[in-house]
Every structure is written in C-alpha cells, then in structure tokens.
C-alpha positions as CSV (number, residue, x, y, z in Angstrom):
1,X,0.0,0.0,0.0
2,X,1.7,3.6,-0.9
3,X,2.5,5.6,2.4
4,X,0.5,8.6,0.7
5,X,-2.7,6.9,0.0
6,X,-5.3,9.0,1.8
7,X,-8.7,8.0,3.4
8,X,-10.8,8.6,1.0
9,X,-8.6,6.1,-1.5
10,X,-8.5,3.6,0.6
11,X,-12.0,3.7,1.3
12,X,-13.0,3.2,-2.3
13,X,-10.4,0.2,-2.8
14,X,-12.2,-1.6,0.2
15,X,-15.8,-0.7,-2.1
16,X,-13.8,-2.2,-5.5
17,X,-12.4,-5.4,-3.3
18,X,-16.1,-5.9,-2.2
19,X,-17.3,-5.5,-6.1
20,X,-14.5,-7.9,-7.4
21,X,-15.7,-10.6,-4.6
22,X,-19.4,-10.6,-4.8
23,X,-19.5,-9.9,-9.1
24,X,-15.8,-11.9,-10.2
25,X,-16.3,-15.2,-8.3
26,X,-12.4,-15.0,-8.0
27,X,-9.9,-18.3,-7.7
28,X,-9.0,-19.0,-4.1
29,X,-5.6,-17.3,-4.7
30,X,-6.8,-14.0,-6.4
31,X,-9.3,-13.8,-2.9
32,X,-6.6,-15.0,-0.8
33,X,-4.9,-11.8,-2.3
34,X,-7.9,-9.0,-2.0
35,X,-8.3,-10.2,1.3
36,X,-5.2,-9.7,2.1
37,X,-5.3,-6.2,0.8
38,X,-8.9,-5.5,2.3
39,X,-7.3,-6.5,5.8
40,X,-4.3,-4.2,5.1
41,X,-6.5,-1.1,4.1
42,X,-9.2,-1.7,7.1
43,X,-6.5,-1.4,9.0
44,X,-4.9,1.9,7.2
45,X,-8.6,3.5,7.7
46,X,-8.9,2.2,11.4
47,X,-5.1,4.0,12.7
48,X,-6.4,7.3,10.4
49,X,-9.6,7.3,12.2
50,X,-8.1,7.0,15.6
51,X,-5.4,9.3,14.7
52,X,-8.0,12.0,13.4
53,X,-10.2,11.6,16.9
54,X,-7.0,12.3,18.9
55,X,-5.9,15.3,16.7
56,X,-9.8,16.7,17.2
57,X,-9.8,15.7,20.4
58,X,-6.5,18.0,20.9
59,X,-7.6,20.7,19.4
60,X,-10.7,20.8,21.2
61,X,-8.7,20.8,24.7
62,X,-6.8,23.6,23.1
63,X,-9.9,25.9,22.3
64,X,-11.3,25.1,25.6
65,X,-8.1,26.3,27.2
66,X,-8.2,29.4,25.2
67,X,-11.9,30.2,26.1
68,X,-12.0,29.0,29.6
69,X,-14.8,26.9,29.1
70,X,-15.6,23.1,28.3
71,X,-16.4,22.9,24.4
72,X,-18.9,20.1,25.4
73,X,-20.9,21.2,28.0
74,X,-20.6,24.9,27.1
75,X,-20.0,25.9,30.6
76,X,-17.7,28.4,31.6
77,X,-15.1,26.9,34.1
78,X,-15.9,29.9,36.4
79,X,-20.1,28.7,36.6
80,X,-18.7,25.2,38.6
C-alpha cells in the first residue's frame, strides 16, 4: 500500500475489493490476495480514524483552554 494513500482512496479500494468478490467469483488465490489487501487497508482506515479523533480531540482541549470553558458542556469553568 503507498504511504501517501489518503482516506478517502483507501475507502473506495475496500468498495472495488467488495465489487470484485461478490460480481468476479475470484480463484481462491486471487481472494486470498484481495483479502489480504482489504485486511491491510481496514486497518490503514482504522489508525487514520483514531489518529484524526485524537488530533480533534487535541484541538478541542486547546480551544477550551483558550476560552476558559468546556467545548462540550458549554460551561464556563468559572459557573462550577
């Protein structure tokens, strides 16, 4: 898998593996392969999406630092 592939491409691969399976009837070794692949890119989209909740989670601590209140509850630290 290229170390630039994004989300997005990885996303639609999984959708094309899916197509060749269910329309291709592939050989045991060509399904062997995709899923293979599929395994490889679930996990790709699984570390982005836990990488991309951390980041967010980050940067909401960050703006609730900045406005001295909690982003979720929309209380000011000051109202406690």
């Amino acid at each position: 898998m290229s170390k630039n592939r994004t989300y997005n491409e990885a996303s639609a691969r999984l959708e094309e593996i899916v197509a060749i399976i269910e329309h291709n009837n592939p050989d045991v070794d060509e399904l062997t392969r995709l899923v293979e692949e599929a395994v490889e890119l679930v996990a790709f989209c699984r570390d982005k999406l836990t990488g991309t909740d951390k980041q967010l989670e980050t940067l909401m601590a960050r703006l609730d630092e900045s406005n001295g209140k909690s982003f979720v509850s929309g209380k000011n630290e000051s109202d406690d």
